[in-house]
N, C-alpha and C positions, 0 to 999 in steps of 0.2 A: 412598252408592252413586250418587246419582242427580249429587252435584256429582263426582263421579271420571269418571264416563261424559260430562259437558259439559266436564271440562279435556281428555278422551281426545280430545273428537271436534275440541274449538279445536285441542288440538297437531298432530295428523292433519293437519287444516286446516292449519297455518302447514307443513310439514312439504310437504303435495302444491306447493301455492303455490310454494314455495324449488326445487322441482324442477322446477315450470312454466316459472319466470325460468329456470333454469339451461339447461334442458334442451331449452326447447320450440323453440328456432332451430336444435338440433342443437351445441347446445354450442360453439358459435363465439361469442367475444366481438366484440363490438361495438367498434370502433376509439374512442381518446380521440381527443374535438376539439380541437384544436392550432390555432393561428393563426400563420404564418408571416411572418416579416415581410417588408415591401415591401424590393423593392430602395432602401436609400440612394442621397441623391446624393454623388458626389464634388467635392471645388473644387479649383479648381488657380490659384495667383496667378502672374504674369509675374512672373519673376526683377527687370526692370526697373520692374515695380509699374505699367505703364501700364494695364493692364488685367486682371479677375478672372474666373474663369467657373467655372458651378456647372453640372454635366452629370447623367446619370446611370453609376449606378457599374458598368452591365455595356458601358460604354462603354470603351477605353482609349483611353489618350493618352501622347505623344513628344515633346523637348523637342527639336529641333536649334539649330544655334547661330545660325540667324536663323528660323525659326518654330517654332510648336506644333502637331501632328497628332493628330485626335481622331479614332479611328474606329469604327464601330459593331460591334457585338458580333458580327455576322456580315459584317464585313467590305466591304459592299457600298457604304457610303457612310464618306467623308473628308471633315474638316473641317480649314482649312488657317487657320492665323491668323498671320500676317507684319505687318510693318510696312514699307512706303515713303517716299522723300523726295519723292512728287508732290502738290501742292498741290489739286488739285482731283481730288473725287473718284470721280467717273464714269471717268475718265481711268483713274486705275489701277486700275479694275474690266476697263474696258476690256482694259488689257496685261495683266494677271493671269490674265483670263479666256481671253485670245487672241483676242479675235474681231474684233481691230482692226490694224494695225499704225501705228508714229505718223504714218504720213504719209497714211492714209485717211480719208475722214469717214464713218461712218455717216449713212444716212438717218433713220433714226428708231429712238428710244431707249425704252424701256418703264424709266424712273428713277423711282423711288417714294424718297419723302423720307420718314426714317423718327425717333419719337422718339430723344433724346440726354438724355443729363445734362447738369448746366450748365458742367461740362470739355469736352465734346464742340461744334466749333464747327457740324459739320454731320454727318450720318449720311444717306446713300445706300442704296438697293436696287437691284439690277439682272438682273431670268432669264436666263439662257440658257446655252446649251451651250456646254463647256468643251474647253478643247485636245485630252480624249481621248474627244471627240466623245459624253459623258454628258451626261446633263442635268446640273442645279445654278443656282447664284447667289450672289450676295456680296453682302456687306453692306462698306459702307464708311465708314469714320467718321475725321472731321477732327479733329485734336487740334493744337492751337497746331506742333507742329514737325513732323508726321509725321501719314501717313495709316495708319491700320491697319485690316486688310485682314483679312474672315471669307470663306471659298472653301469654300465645301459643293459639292459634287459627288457622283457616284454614279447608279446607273439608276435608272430614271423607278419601277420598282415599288419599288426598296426608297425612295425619298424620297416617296413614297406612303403607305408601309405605317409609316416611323418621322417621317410629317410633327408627331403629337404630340410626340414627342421631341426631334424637331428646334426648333419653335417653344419649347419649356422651354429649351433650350440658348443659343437666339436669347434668351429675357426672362433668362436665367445671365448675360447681357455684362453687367459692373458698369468702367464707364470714370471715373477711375483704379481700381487695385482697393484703395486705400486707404479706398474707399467702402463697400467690401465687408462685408456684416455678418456676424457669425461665427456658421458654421454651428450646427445646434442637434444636441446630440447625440441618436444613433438610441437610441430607448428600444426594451425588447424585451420585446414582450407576456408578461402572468405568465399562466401557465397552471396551473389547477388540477388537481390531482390529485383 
């Protein structure tokens, strides 16, 4: 009798306990934790292989038949990538950007010389506001026949608010994109049940 009344009072016990867990939040489960994955990057290679760029994927992008259009998820900034036959490359930041005409000289230049690969003979930087009077700037990079030309534009808060994203996109310029390492595939968190 005496072990029947100590197996009565353990199961009682496991018994209230199952309805403490069940019961005691009001009977709302508890969400599983799930880990989402990050947004991928996307790559895009130039048709003519001169250049490769790795973005992010809630970014789109446009191919027309003499540039590439990348523009941000909500719009507010374009990133314009062309190629030139002007050999020095301040110049065609200059006309690209408008802030020059060829027969003006500006007084002074805010040009930052920017790293390159060893296909690249020279890589430029240059600020300033652009023909539809936004903020922006370019990046300009010499390649043995052609200068090719990065034209980020857009207002002053959204190049503010996605300047991380923009600087990835800037260290994504792979010149040729033959250099280009192949992306690694997105693995997708295992979640346990």
């Amino acid at each position: 009798m005496k072990n029947a009344l100590l197996l009565l009072t353990i199961w009682l016990g496991i018994l209230f306990a199952a309805y403490m867990m069940v019961y005691w939040d009001g009977g709302a489960e508890s969400p599983i934790p799930t880990l989402l994955p990050e947004p991928t990057d996307a790559v895009y290679i130039d048709s003519a292989g001169r250049f490769g760029l790795v973005f992010p994927s809630t970014w789109t992008i446009d191919e027309t038949d003499s540039s590439v259009l990348l523009s941000g998820p909500d719009g507010r900034i374009e990133i314009e990538i062309t190629s030139v036959d002007e050999p020095v490359p301040e110049a065609a930041l200059l006309d690209a950007l408008g802030i020059i005409e060829a027969d003006e000289k500006p007084d002074a230049l805010a040009v930052e010389e920017i790293e390159t690969s060893a296909d690249v003979v020279r890589g430029v930087r240059l600020a300033a506001a652009t023909r539809e009077e936004k903020a922006g700037y370019g990046l300009a990079y010499l390649l043995e026949s052609e200068t090719l030309l990065v034209l980020v534009s857009g207002d002053e808060q959204a190049l503010e608010a996605r300047a991380e994203e923009l600087k990835k996109i800037e260290a994504g310029i792979v010149i040729p994109a033959s250099e280009m390492a192949a992306p690694e595939p997105a693995i997708d968190p295992v979640v346990e049940l």
